[in-house]
SEPA-287766 format. One line per 4 residues: number of its first residue (from 0); their letters; for each residue x, y negated, z of C-alpha. Coordinates in nm, 3 decimals, always signed. Layout:
<atoms>
NUM) a) X:Y:Z  ...
</atoms>
This chain:
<atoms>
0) xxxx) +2.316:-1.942:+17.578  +2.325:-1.736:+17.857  +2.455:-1.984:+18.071  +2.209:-2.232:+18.034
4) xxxx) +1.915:-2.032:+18.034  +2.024:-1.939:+18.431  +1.802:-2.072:+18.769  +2.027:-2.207:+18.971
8) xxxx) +1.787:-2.141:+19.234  +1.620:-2.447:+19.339  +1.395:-2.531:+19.042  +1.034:-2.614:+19.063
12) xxxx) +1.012:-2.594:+18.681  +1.198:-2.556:+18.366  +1.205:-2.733:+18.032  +1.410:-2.592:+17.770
16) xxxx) +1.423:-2.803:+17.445  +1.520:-2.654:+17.166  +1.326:-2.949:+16.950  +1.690:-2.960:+16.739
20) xxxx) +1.738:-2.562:+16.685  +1.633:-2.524:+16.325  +1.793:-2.138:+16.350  +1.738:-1.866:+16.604
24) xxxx) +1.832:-1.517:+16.588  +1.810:-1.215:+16.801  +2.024:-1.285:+17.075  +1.853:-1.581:+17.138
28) xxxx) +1.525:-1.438:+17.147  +1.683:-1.210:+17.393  +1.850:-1.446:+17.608  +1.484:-1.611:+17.580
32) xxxx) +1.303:-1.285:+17.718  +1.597:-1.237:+17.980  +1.504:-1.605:+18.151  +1.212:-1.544:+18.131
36) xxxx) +1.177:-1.210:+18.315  +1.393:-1.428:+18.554  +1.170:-1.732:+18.609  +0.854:-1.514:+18.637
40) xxxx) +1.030:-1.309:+18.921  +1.099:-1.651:+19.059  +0.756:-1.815:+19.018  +0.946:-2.038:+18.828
44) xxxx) +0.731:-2.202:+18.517  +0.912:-2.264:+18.171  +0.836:-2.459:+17.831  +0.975:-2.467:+17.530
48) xxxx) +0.942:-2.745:+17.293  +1.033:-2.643:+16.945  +1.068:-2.901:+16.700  +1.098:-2.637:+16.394
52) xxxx) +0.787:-2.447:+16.317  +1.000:-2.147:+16.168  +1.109:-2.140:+16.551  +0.786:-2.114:+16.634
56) xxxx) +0.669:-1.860:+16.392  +0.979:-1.640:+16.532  +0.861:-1.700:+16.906  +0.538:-1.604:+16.798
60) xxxx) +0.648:-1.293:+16.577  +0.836:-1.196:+16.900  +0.552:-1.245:+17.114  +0.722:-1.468:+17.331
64) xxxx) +0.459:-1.790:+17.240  +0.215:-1.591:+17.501  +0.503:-1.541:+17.766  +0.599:-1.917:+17.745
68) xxxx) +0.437:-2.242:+17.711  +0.513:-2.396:+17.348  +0.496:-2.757:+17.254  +0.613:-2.948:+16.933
72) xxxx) +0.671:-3.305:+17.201  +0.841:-3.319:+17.518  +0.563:-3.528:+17.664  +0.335:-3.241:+17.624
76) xxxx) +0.615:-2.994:+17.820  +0.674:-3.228:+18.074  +0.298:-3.299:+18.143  +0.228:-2.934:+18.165
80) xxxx) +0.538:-2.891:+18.405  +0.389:-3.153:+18.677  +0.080:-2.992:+18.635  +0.197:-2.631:+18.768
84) xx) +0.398:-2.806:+19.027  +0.120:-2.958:+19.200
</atoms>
């Protein structure tokens, strides 16, 4: 996980779909608040799309749903990405 939640360094955004993870535990959530400490030091801006709503719940338990942008589509994410870049 920790590999590909890394900025390589030239990103303008970042989508990370996890719209297939039905099962997250703490080191994910972890790695999740790791990247994005990361991005935010970067200016970088991150979604999520989450296909499982138990994800969600757990993002939002967390309190993570504030620090990222959520969306059940990747449409959505991807729309909201070219709208920070701008």
């Amino acid at each position: 996980m920790r590999e590909s939640l890394r900025l390589a360094g030239d990103e303008q955004s970042v989508l990370v779909d996890f719209s297939e993870v039905t099962y997250a535990d703490s080191a994910t959530l972890a790695e999740l608040v790791r990247f994005h400490n990361e991005a935010e030091k970067a200016g970088v801006p991150v979604a999520i799309v989450v296909g499982d709503q138990r994800f969600t719940r757990l993002l939002q338990y967390a309190g993570l749903a504030e620090a990222f942008a959520v969306f059940d589509d990747r449409s959505s994410a991807l729309t909201f990405l070219s709208e920070k870049t701008r």
